[in-house]
N, C-alpha and C positions, 0 to 999 in steps of 0.2 A: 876394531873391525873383527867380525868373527863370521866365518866358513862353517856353511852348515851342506855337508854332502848329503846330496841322495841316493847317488852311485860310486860305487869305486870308482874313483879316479877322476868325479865328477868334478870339474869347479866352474863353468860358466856360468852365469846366472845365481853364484849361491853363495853371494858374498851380501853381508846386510851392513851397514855401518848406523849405531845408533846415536842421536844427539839429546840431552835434553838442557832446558834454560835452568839458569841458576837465579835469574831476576825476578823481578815483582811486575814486568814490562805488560802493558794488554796487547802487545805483537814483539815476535821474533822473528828473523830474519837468521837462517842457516846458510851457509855458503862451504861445502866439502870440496876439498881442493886433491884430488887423488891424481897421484904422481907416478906412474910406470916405469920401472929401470929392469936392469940387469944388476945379477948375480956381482956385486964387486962396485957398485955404481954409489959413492960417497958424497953426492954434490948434489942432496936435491934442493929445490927454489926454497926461495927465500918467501913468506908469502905474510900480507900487511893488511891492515884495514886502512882506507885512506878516508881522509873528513872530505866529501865533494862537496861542490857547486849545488844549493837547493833538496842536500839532503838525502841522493841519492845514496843506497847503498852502492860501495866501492870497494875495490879490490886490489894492492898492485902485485906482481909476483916478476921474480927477480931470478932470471936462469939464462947460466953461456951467453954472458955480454946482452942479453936483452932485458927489457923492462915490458912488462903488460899492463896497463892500466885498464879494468872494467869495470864500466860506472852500468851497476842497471839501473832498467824505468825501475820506479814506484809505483805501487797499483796491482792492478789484477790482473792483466799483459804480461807476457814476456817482449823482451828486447832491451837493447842499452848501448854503449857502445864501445869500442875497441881503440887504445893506442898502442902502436907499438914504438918502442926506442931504442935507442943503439945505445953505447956504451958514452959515446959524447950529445947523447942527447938530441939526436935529429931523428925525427919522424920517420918512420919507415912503412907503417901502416897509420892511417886512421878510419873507420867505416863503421856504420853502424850494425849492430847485430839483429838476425831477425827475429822477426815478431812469428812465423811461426811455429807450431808445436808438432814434431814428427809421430805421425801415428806410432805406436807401440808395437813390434812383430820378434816373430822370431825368441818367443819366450821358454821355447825345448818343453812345452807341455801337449 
């Protein structure tokens, strides 16, 4: 991840993270999983590829007794959907994610 200021003291907006493939694949599938803490904070998620149901790319991530499982759509779409788990395993959320895309604002230009 690398920070590129424009102003003293600037950092919203000015963080870039870059990916590139290592395969021979004719599609890639990126998924950044950015983790926010405090100063002192030793326990970030645990974070997995999971093989789904029909191929879906999947995700599970593993933080303070829950579990996340995000399977998205395939395709051109956004949307997919969401589990959530307790520590023994009983459902706490499940719902689908939405399909739409939030306009873009507030870019400090």
């Amino acid at each position: 991840m690398t920070h590129y200021s424009k102003n003293p003291g600037e950092q919203w907006g000015s963080w870039r993270i870059q990916t590139s493939d290592t395969g021979k694949s004719k599609t890639t599938n990126f998924l950044n999983v950015l983790y926010a803490a405090t100063a002192g904070d030793d326990n970030p998620p645990n974070v997995k590829s999971l093989d789904s149901p029909g191929g879906r790319p999947a995700v599970e991530i593993t933080h303070k007794n829950r579990t996340y499982q995000l399977i998205f759509d395939s395709g051109e779409q956004p949307g997919g959907d969401v589990i959530v788990t307790d520590t023994d395993g009983k459902v706490l959320l499940e719902k689908r994610l939405t399909s739409l895309v939030q306009p873009q604002q507030g870019t400090g230009n």
